[in-house]
C-alpha positions in Angstrom: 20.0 -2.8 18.6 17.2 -3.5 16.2 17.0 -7.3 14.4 16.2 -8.2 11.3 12.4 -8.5 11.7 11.9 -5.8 13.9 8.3 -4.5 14.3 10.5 -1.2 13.5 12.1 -1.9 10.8 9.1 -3.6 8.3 7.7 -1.1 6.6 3.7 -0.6 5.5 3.5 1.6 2.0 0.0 2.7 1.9 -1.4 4.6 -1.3 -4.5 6.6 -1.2 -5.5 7.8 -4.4 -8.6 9.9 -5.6 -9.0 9.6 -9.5 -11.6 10.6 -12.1 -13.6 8.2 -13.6 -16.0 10.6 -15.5 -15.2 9.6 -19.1 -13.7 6.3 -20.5 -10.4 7.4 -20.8 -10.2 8.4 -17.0 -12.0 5.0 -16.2 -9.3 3.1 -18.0 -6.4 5.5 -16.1 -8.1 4.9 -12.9 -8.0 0.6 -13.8 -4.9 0.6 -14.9 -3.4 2.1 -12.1 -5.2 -0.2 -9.3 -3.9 -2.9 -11.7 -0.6 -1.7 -11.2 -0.6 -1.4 -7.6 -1.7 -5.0 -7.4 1.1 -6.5 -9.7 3.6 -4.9 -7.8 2.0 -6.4 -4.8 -0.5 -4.5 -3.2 -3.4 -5.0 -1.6 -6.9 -3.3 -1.3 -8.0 -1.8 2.4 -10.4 0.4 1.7 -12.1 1.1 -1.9 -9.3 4.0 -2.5 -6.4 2.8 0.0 -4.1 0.0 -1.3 -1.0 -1.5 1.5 2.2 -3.6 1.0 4.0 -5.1 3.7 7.8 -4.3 2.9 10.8 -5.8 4.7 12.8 -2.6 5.5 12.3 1.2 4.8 14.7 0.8 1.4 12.3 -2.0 0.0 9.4 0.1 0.7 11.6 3.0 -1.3 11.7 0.5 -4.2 7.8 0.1 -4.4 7.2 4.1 -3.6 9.6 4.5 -6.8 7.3 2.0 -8.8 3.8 3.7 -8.0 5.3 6.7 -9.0 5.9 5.2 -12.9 2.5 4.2 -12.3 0.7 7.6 -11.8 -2.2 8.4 -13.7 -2.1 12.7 -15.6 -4.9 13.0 -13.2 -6.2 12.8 -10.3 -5.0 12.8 -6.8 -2.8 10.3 -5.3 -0.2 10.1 -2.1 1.7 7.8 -0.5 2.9 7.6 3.5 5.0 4.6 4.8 4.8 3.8 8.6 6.3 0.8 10.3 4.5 -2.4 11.2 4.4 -1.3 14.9 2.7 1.6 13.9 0.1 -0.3 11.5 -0.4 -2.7 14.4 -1.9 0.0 16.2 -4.3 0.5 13.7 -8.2 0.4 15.0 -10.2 -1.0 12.4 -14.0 -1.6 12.8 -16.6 -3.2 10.1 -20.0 -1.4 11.3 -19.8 -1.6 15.3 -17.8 -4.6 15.4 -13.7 -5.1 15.7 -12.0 -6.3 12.6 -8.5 -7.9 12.2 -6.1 -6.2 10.8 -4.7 -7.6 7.3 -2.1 -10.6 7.1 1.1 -9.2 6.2 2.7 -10.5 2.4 4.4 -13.3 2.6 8.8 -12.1 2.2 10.7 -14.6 0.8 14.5 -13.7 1.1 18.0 -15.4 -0.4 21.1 -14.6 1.3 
């Protein structure tokens, strides 16, 4: 039986997102929708890659639901959700050296 804070039951939203940013219009698209992601809670991990750290797969819906009010008319953007045990296998190097992996959000639940 899987608890609470199972390593398979928090979720990581990740968005990866490709936008124009040719004229002002698509600039201001582009800004707004990083702006977005990071009010609703996300963080950068790469220049075009943006993660949450969700407490269980229906959270994770409720912020995949959100981004989607957020797209921009253009422009490519997706979205894949994998669990922390997953994430935590994640090999991430700056240059030749190993780099940590991002502190997950801080959850802060009422019962």
């Amino acid at each position: 039986m899987l608890t609470r804070l199972s390593q398979y039951r928090i979720m990581w939203v990740m968005v990866f997102f490709d936008l124009p940013t040719n004229t002002k219009r698509q600039r201001k698209a582009a800004t707004d929708f990083r702006d977005g992601l990071i009010k609703d809670g996300f963080t950068m991990f790469q220049f075009s890659i943006y993660i949450r750290h969700c407490a269980s797969m229906e959270n994770a819906e409720v912020h995949r639901r959100r981004v989607k009010t957020l797209l921009p008319k253009e422009g490519r953007v997706s979205m894949m959700c994998i669990t922390d045990r997953q994430f935590g296998l994640i090999d991430i190097f700056e240059g030749r050296s190993v780099s940590s992996r991002p502190v997950e959000g801080q959850q802060l639940e009422l019962f």
